[in-house]
C-alpha positions as CSV (number, residue, x, y, z in Angstrom):
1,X,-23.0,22.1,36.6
2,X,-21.5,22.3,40.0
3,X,-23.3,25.2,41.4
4,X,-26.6,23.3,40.5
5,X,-25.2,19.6,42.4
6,X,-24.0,21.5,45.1
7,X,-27.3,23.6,45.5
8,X,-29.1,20.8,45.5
9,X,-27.1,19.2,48.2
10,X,-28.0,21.9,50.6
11,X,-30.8,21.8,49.7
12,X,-31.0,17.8,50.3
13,X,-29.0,18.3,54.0
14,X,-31.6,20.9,55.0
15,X,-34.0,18.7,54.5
16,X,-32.8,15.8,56.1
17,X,-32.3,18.0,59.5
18,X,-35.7,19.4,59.1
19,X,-37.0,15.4,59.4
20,X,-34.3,14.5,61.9
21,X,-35.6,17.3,64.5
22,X,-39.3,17.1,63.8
23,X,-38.8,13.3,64.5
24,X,-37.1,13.7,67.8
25,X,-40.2,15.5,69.4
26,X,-42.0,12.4,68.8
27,X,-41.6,9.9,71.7
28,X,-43.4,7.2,69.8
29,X,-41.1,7.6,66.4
30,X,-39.9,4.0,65.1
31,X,-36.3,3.9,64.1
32,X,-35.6,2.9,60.6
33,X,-33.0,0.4,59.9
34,X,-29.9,1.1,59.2
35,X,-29.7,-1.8,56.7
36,X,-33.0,-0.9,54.7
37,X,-31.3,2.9,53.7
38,X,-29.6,2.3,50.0
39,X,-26.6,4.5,49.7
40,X,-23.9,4.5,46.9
41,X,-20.1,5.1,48.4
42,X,-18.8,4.3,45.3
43,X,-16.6,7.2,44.4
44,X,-17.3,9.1,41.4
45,X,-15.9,11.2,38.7
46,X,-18.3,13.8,37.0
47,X,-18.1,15.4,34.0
48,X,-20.1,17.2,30.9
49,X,-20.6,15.9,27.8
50,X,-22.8,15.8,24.4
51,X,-24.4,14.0,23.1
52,X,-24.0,12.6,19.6
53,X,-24.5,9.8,16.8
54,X,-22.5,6.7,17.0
55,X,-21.9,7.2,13.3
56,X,-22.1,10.3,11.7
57,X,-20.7,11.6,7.9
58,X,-19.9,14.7,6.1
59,X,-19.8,14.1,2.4
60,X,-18.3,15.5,-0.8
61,X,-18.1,15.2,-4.0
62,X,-14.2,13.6,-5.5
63,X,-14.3,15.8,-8.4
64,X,-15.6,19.3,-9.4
65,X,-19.0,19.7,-10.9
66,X,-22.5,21.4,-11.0
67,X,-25.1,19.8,-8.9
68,X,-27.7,18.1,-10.9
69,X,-30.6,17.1,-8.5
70,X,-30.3,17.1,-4.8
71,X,-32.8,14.4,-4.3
72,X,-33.0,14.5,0.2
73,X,-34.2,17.0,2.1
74,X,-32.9,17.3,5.7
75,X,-34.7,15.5,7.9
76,X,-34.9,12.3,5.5
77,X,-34.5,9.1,7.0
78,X,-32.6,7.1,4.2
79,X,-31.7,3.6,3.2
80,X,-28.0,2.3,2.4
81,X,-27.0,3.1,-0.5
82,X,-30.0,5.3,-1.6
83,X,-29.1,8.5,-3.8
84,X,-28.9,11.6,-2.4
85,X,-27.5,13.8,-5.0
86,X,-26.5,13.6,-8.4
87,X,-24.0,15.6,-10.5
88,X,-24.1,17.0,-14.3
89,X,-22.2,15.0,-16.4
90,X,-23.6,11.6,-16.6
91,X,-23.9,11.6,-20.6
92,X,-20.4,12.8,-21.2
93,X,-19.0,10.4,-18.8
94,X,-21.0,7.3,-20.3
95,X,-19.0,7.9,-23.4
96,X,-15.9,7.8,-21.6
97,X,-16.8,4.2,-20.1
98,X,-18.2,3.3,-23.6
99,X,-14.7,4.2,-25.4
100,X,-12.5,2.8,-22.7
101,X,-14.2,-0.5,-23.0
102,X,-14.1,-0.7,-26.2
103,X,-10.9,-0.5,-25.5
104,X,-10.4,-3.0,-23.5
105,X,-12.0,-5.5,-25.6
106,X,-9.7,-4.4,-28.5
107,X,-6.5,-4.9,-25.9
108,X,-8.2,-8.4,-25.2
109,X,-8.1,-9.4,-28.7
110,X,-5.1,-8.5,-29.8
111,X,-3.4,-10.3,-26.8
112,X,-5.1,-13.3,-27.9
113,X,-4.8,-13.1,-31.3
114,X,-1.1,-13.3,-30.4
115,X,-1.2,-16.8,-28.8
116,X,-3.9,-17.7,-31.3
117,X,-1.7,-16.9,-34.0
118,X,0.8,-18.2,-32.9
119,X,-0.8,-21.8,-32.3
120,X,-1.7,-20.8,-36.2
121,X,2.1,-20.3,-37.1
122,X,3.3,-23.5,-34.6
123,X,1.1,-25.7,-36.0
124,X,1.8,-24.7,-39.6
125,X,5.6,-24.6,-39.0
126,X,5.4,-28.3,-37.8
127,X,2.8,-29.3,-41.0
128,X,6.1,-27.5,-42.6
129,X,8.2,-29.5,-40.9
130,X,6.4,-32.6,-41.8
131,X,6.7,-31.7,-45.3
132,X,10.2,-30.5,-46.0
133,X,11.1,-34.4,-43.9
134,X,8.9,-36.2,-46.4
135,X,10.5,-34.3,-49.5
136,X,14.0,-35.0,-47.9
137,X,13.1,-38.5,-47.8
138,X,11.7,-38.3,-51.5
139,X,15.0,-36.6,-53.1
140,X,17.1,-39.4,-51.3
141,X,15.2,-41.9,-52.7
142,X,15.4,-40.5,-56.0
143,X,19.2,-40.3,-55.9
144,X,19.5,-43.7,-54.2
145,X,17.7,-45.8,-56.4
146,X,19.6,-43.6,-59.9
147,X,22.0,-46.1,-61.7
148,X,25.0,-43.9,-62.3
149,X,26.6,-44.7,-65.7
150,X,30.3,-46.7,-65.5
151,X,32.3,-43.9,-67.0
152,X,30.5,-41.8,-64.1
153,X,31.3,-44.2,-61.3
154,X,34.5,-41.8,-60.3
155,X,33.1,-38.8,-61.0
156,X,30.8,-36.3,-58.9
157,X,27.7,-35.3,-60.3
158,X,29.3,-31.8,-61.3
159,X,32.1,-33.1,-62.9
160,X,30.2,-36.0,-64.6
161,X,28.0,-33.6,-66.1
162,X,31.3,-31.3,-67.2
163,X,33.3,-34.3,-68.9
164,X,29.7,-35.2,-70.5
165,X,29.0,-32.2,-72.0
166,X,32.1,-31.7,-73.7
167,X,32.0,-35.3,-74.9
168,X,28.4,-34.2,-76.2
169,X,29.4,-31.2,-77.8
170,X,32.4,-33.4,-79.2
171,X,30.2,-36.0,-80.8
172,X,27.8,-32.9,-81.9
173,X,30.7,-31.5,-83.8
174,X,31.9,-34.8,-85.3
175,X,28.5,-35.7,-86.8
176,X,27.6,-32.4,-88.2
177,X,28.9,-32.8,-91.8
178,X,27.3,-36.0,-92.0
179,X,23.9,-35.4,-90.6
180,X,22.5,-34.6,-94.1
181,X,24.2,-38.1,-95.7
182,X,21.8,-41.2,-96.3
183,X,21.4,-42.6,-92.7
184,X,22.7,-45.5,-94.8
185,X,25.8,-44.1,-94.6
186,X,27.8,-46.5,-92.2
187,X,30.1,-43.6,-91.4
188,X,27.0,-41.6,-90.2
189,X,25.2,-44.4,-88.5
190,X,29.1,-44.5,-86.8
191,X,28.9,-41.0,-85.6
192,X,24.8,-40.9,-84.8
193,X,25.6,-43.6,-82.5
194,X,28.4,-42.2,-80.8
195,X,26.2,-38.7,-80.7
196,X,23.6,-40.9,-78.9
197,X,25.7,-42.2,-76.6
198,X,27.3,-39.1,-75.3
199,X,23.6,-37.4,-75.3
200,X,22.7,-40.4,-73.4
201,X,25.6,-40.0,-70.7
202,X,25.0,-36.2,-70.5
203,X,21.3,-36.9,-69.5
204,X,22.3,-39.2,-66.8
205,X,25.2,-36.6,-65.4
206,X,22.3,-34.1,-65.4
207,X,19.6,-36.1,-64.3
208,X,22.0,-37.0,-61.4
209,X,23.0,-33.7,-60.5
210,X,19.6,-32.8,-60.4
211,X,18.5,-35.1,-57.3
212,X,21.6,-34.5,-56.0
213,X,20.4,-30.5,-56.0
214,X,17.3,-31.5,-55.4
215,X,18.4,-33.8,-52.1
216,X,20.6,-30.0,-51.0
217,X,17.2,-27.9,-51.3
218,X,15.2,-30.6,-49.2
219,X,17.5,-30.7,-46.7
220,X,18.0,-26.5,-46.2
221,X,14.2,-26.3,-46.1
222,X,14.2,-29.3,-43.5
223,X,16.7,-27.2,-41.5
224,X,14.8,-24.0,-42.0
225,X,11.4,-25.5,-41.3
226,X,13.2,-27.2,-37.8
227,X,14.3,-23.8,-37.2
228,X,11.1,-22.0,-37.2
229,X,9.6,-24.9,-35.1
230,X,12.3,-24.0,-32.2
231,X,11.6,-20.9,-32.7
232,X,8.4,-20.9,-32.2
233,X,7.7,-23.3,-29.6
234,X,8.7,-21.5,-26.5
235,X,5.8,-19.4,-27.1
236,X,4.6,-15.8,-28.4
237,X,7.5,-13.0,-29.1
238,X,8.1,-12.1,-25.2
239,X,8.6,-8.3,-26.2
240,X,5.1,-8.1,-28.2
241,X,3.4,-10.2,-24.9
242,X,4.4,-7.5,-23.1
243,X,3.6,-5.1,-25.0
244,X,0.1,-6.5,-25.6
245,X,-0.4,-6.9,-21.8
246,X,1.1,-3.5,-21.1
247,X,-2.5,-2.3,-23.6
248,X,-4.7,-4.4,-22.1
249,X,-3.6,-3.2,-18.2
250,X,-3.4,0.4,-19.2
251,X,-7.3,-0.3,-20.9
252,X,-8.6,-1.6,-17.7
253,X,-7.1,1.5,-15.5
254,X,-8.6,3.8,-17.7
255,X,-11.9,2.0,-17.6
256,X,-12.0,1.3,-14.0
257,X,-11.0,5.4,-13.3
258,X,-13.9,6.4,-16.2
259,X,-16.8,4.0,-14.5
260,X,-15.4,5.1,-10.9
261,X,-16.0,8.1,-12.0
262,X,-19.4,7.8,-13.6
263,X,-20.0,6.2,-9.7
264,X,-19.4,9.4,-8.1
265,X,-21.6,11.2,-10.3
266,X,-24.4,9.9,-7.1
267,X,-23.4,10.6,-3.7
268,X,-25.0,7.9,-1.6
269,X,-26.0,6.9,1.6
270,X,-23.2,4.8,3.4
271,X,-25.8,3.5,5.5
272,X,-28.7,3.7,6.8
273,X,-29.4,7.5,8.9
274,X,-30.7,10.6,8.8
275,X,-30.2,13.6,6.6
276,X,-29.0,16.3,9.6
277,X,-27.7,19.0,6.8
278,X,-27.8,19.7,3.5
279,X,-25.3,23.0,1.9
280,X,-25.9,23.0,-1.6
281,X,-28.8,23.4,-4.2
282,X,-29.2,22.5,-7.9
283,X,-27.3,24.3,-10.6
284,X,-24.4,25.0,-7.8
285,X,-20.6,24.4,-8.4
286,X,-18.9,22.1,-6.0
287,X,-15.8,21.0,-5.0
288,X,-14.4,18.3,-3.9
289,X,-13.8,18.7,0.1
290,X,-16.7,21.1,0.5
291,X,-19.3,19.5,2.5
292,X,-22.8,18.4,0.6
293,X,-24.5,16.7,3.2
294,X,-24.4,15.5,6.7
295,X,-25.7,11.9,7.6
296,X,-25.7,10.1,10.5
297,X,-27.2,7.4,12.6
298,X,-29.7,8.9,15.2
299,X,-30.6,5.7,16.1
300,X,-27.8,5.0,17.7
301,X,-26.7,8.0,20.3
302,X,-24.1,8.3,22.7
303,X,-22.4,10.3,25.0
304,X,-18.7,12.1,24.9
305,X,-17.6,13.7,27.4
306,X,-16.0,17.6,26.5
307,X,-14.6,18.3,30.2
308,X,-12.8,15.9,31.8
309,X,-9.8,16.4,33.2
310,X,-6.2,14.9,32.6
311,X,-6.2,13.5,36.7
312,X,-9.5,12.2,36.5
313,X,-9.4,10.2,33.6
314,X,-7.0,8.7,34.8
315,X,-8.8,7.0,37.4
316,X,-11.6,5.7,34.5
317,X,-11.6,2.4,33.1
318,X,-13.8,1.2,29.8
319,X,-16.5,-0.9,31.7
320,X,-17.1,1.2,34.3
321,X,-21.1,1.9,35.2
322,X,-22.0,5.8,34.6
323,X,-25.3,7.7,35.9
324,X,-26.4,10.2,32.9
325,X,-28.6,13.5,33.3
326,X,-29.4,16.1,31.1
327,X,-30.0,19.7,31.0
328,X,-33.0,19.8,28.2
329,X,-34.6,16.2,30.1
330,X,-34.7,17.0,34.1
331,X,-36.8,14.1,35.1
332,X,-34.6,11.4,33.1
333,X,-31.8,9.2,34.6
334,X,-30.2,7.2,32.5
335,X,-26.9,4.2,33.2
336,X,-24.7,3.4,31.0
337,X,-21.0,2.4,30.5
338,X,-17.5,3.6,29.2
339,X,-17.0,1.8,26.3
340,X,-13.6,3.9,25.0
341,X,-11.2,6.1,26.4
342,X,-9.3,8.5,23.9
343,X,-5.7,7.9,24.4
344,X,-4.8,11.6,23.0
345,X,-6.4,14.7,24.7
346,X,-8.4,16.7,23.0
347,X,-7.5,19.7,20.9
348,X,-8.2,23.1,22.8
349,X,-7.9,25.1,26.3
350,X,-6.6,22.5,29.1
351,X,-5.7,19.1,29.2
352,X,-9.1,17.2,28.6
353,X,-9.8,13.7,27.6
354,X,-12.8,12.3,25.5
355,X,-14.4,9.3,27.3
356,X,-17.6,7.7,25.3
357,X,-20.1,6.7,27.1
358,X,-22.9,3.9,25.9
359,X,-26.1,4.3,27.5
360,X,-28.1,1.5,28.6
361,X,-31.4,3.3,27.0
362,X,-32.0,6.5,25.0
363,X,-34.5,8.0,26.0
364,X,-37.3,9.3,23.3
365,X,-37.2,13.1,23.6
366,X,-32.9,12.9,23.2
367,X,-31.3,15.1,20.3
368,X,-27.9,15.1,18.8
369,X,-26.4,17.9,20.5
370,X,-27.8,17.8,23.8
371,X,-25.9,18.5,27.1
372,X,-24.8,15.3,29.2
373,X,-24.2,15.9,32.6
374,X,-22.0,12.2,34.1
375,X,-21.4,10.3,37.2
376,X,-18.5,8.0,36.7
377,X,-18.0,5.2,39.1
378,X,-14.9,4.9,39.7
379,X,-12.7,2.2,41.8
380,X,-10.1,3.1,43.8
């Protein structure tokens, strides 16, 4: 590139002489001035460069597989998000979606049928609760409102019932050899009375007893029925929560890998571009890494520069105006601008640095890949 500038300087300076004598030998020449001659002083830094796509992709596949249909052809101009190939599988991994959804919805359930059946168990625990107060209430009244005999007054209800049934059993005994007399007998009547009486006492001692047992049993279920309630309010058993939740998030990971992986079944356009390679065919095994396809934006081109130099980079700065030329377009000139400076240099022989260069225009006949020949204007 510098052989051709400087050739064409000569080139350029022999020229200008040629004029400059030719116009001397004519006495009548009118001078031009000095003010209408247009001449850039602005120093500049040159460089080569290539030209390529603002955006521009190599894809793969995430996981091994056989290609299904490869459904571009290079050269396409695609949409976002349009399909451009496709790999076996899809059937296989529909099932896999299927069952881990199914899944999910079991995890779902059964983490709400916790809380569910636990509002179940809560509200019958207090309908228990309710109950056992009420039959509390019921035994007391019972017992309250019993008239205990006199000869029980200093007794408890156990020993009442004791005493009694040995009086009972006394009065039993006494009137057994006269229970077949005449019931005219005075001396039976005597004893059948006193029999009566003691039965009499020993129905009240049991009677008696039983509310008393019956008053115990309310209260133990009362206690037991309050303790459930406790127990239950806070909420569901914390360890079976978590293990529910523990499902229902493990559920969701395997559904969310399974339809992620269903997704890249399709490779697809990230955006809109053009198709600049394809490497594979149908019915071919790829990996993940290997590159498929190559899109990228030739709408949008610009310029990087592949030669310029650690000390002259240094005196560029994003904004500053460039002149463009290429090799395959002689007759175009195109401006543009720095719009980045790399701040690492570029991998190979020599200290270089990759400046990008936005052009103002781009011209119709340009190709990715072209050669880029820049004038940096520079400021001292």
């Amino acid at each position: 590139m510098g052989l051709k500038k400087k050739h064409f300087g000569l080139l350029f300076l022999f020229g200008l002489l040629s004029g400059f004598l030719a116009a001397c030998g004519q006495q009548e020449s009118t001078p031009t001035p000095v003010d209408e001659i247009s001449m850039n002083t602005a120093p500049v830094v040159s460089a080569t460069g290539v030209v390529l796509p603002l955006k521009r992709s190599t894809l793969s596949v995430t996981f091994p597989g056989v290609v299904d249909q490869v459904l571009v052809e290079r050269g396409d101009v695609v949409e976002e998000g349009q399909v451009l190939l496709r790999l076996k599988g899809k059937e296989e991994i529909e099932a896999q979606v299927a069952q881990a959804r199914a899944e999910v919805i079991s995890a779902e359930q059964a983490l709400n049928d916790l809380y569910e059946n636990h509002d179940l168990a809560l509200a019958a625990a207090l309908q228990a609760y309710y109950l056992a107060n009420n039959a509390v209430k019921d035994a007391q009244y019972q017992l309250d409102n019993f008239t205990v005999p006199v000869n029980q007054k200093n007794l408890t209800a156990v020993e009442a019932v004791k005493i009694m049934k040995e009086r009972l059993d006394a009065a039993t005994a006494a009137f057994q050899p006269y229970r077949n007399e005449s019931e005219q007998n005075e001396r039976r009547k005597e004893l059948k009375e006193k029999l009566d009486e003691a039965q009499a006492d020993y129905n009240a001692a049991v009677k008696r007893l039983t509310y008393e047992f019956a008053l115990q049993e309310a209260l133990a279920k009362l206690a037991k029925a309050e303790r459930d309630y406790q127990t239950l309010l806070p909420g569901p058993d914390p360890d079976l929560v978590a293990l529910a939740e523990a499902r229902l998030a493990t559920a969701k990971a395997a559904l969310a890998a399974a339809e992620k992986k269903l997704e890249d079944l399709e490779i697809k356009a990230l955006y809109a571009g053009t198709i600049s390679e394809v490497y594979v065919r149908e019915g071919e095994w790829v990996a993940p890494g290997q590159p498929i396809l190559i899109l990228a934006d030739l709408e949008h081109l610009r310029i990087e520069t592949t030669d310029l130099n650690e000390i002259d980079v240094a005196r560029v700065k994003v904004g500053d105006n460039v002149v463009i030329t290429f090799d395959a377009l002689p007759d175009v000139v195109v401006n543009g601008k720095v719009v980045l400076i790399s701040p690492k240099a570029s991998e190979g022989s020599g200290v270089n640095y990759t400046v990008v260069i936005e052009m103002d225009e781009i011209p119709e006949a340009l190709r990715w890949g072209m050669t880029a020949f820049v004038d940096i204007q520079v400021q001292e």
